[in-house]
TORTI-742350 format. One record per residue (C-alpha): x, y, z; residue in three letters. Coordinates in steps of 0.2 Angstrom, whole numbers, plus 5000, padded with zeros to 4 digits. Example, Ala and Ser with C-alpha at 12.3 -4.5 7.8 and 13.67 -1.06 7.14 Angstrom:
2
{r {5062,4978,5039},"ALA"} {r {5068,4995,5036},"SER"} 
//
This chain:
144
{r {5000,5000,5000},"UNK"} {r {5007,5018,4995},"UNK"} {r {5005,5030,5009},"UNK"} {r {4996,5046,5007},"UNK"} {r {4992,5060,5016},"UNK"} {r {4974,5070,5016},"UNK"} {r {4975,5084,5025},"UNK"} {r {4960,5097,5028},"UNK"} {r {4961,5116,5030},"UNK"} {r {4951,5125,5045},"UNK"} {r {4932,5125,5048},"UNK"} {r {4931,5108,5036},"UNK"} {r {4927,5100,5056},"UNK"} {r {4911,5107,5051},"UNK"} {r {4906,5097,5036},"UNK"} {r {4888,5090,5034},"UNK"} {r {4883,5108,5044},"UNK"} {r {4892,5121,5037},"UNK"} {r {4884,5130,5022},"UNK"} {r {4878,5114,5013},"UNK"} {r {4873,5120,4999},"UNK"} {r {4891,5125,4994},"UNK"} {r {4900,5110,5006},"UNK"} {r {4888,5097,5004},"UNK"} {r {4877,5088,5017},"UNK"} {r {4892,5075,5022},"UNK"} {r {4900,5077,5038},"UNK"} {r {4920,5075,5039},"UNK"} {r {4920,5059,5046},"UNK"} {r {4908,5053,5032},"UNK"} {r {4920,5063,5019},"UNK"} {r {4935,5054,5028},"UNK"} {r {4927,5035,5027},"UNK"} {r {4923,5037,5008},"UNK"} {r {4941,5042,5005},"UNK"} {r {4948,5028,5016},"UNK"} {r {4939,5013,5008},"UNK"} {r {4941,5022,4990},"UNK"} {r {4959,5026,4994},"UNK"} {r {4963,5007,4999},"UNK"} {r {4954,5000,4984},"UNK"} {r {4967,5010,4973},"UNK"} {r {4979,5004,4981},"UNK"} {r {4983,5018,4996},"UNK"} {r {4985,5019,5011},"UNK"} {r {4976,5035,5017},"UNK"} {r {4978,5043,5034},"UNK"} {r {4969,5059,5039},"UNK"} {r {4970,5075,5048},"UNK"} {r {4959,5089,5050},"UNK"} {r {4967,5107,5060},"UNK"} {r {4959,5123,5061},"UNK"} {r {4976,5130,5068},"UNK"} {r {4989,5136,5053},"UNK"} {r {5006,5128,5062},"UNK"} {r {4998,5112,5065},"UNK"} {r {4994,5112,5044},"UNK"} {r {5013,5114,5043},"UNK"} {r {5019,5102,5054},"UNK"} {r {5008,5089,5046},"UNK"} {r {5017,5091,5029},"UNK"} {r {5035,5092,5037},"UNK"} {r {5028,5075,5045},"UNK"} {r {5022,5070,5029},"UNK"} {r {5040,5071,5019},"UNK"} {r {5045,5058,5031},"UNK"} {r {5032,5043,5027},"UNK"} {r {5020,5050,5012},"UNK"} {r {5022,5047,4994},"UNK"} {r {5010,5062,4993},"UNK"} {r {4998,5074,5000},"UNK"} {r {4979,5079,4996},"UNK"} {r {4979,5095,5002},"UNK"} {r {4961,5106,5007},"UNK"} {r {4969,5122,5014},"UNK"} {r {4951,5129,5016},"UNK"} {r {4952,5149,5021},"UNK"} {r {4972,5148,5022},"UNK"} {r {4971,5145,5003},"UNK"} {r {4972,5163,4998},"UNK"} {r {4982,5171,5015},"UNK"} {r {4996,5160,5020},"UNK"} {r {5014,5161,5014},"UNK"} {r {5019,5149,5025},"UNK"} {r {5008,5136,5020},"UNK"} {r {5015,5139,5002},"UNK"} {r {5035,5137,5011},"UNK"} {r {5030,5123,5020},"UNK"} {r {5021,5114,5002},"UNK"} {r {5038,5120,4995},"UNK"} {r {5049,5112,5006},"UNK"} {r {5043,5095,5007},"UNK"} {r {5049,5086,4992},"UNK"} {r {5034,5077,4989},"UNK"} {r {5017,5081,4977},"UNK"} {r {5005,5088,4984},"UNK"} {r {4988,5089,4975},"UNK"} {r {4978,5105,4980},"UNK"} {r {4958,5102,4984},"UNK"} {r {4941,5111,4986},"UNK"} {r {4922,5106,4987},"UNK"} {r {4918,5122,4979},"UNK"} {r {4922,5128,4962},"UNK"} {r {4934,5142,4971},"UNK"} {r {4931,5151,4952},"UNK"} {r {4913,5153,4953},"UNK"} {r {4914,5160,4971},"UNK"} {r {4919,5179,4977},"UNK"} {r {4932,5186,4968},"UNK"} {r {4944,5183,4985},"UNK"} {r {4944,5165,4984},"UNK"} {r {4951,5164,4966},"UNK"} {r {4968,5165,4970},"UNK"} {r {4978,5152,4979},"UNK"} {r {4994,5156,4987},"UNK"} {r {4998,5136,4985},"UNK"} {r {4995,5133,4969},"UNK"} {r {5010,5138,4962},"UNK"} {r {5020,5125,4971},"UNK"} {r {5009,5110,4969},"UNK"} {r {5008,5096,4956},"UNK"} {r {4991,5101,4953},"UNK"} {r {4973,5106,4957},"UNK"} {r {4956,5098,4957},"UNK"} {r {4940,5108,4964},"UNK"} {r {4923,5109,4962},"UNK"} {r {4916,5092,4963},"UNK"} {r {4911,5091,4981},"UNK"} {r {4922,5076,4991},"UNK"} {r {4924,5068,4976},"UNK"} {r {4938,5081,4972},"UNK"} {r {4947,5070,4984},"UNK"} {r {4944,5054,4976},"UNK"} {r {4948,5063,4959},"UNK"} {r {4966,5069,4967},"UNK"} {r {4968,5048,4974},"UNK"} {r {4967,5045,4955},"UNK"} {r {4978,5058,4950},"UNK"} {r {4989,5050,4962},"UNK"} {r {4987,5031,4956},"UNK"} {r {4993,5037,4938},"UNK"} {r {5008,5046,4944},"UNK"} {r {5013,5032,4959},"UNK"} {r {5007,5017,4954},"UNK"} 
//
């Protein structure tokens, strides 16, 4: 099993009741299974995490250089603020796939710039949780 890493942004604890019309209606832990099982089925092996705090975010992915052959990466709000989210994406040395739930382009003019983008292998966004599975598959055809 290849390990990968899916790491959520802040407020994504709040799945399932946060604005479900642009989130969806699943909860995280519901979001986290589906992942899992799919993840396993390809071939992964997926652990999660979920932090609402910035430096936590960071030490997940200087963690994740350690043991990860990549990274799904939600960094929710800190998308379009943090420069040390971008340094820390930098530094690793393993592909990390950006994520959203939301079509980021078809939202308020702030959220369509991403100060990670630039440093990861790619995006996916718009298609609910299963932009994770879509980034999983991504994954498969570069790892596998």
């Amino acid at each position: 099993m290849i390990p990968i890493l899916v790491l959520h942004g802040p407020n994504l604890n709040l799945l399932g009741e946060r604005e479900p019309g642009i989130y969806g209606g699943l909860s995280l832990t519901e979001i986290n299974d589906r992942i899992t099982h799919l993840g396993n089925e390809l071939g992964f092996e997926v652990k999660t995490y979920q932090s609402n705090v910035e430096g936590e975010l960071i030490n997940a992915l200087h963690e994740a250089r350690k043991w990860a052959k990549g990274v799904v990466f939600n960094p929710g709000g800190y998308t379009h603020t943090s420069i040390a989210l971008r340094d820390a994406v930098a530094a690793i040395g393993i592909a990390v796939i950006e994520v959203h739930l939301s079509n980021v382009y078809a939202r308020e003019d702030f959220r369509r710039g991403s100060l990670v983008a630039p440093v990861c292998k790619g995006g996916i966004c718009g298609f609910g949780w299963w932009s994770y599975v879509l980034a999983l598959y991504a994954f498969q055809d570069m790892l596998c």
